[in-house]
C-alpha positions in Angstrom: 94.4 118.7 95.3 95.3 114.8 94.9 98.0 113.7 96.5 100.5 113.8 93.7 98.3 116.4 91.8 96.2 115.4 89.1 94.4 112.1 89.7 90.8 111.6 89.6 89.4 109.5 92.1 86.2 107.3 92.1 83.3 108.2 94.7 81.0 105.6 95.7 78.2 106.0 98.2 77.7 103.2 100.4 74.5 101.7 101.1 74.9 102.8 105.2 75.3 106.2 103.5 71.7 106.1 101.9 70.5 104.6 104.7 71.6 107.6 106.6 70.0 110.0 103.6 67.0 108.1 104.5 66.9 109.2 108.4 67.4 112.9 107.5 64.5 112.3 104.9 62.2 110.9 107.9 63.1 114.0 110.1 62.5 116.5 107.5 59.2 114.5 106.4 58.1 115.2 110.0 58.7 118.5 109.7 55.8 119.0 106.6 55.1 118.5 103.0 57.3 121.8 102.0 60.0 121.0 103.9 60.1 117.3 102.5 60.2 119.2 98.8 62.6 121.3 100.0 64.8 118.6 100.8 64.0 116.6 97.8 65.5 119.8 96.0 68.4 119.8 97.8 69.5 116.2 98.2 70.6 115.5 94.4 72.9 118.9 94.4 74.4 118.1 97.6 75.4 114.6 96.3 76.6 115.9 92.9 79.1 118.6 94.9 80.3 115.4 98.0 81.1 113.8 94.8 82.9 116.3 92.7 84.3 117.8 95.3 85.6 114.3 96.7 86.6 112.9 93.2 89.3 116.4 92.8 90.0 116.5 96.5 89.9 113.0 98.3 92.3 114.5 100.9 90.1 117.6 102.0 89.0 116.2 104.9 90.2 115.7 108.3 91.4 112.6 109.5 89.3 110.7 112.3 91.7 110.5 115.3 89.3 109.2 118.1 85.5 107.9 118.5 83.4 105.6 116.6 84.7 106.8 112.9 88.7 106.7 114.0 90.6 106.0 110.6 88.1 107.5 108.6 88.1 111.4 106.8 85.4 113.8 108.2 84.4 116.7 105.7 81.7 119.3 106.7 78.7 120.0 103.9 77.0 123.3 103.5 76.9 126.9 104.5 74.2 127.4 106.0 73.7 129.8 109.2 71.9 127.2 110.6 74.3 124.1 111.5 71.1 121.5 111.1 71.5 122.4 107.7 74.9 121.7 107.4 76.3 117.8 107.6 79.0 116.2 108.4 80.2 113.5 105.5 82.7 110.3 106.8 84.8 108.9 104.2 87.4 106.4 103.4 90.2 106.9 101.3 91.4 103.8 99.2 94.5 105.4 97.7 95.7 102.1 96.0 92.4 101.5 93.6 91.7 105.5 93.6 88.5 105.2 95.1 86.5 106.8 98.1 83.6 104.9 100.3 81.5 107.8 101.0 80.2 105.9 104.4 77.8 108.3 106.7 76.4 111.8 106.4 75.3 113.3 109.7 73.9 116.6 110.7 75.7 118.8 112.3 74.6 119.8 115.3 76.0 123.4 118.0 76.7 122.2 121.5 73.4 123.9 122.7 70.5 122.4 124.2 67.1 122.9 122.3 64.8 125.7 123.9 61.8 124.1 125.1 
């Protein structure tokens, strides 16, 4: 829900956001020709549901309160078991000109360390 209730915001994705689509891209190009189709399936859907679910719901997200993105909303993508598979999306809020800078998109990562 929209602050007062009803309002539609815009969503626009910033070019250090595509930048950052381009570095998970590059990992999972690494990872094999499947997996970079897998992606490729993937990547349009999850933009289309950051955007809806931004537009409807600029709010949803948790407020930065420390750390290189203070000031800025933090909303967590996806459902997967897996938390590589699920992404961390930094906004900005621009309440005045309804509006949201959809600025970074980072995968989540657990607090483990890799088994080598």
């Amino acid at each position: 829900m929209t602050k007062d209730g009803n309002r539609k915001f815009s969503v626009h994705f910033t070019e250090e956001f595509n930048r950052c689509l381009d570095q998970i891209q590059a990992f999972f190009a690494e990872q094999g020709e499947d997996v970079l189709e897998w992606w490729f399936s993937k990547e349009d859907n999850m933009i289309d549901e950051i955007d809806r679910l931004l537009s409807s719901f600029p709010y949803a997200g948790k407020v930065v309160e420390q750390g290189t993105f203070k000031g800025l909303r933090c909303l967590t993508y996806g459902k997967g078991r897996h938390r590589i598979l699920n992404y961390l999306v930094f906004y900005a809020v621009n309440e005045n000109e309804e509006n949201i800078d959809v600025i970074n998109i980072l995968p989540s990562r657990s607090k483990r360390k890799r088994i080598k």
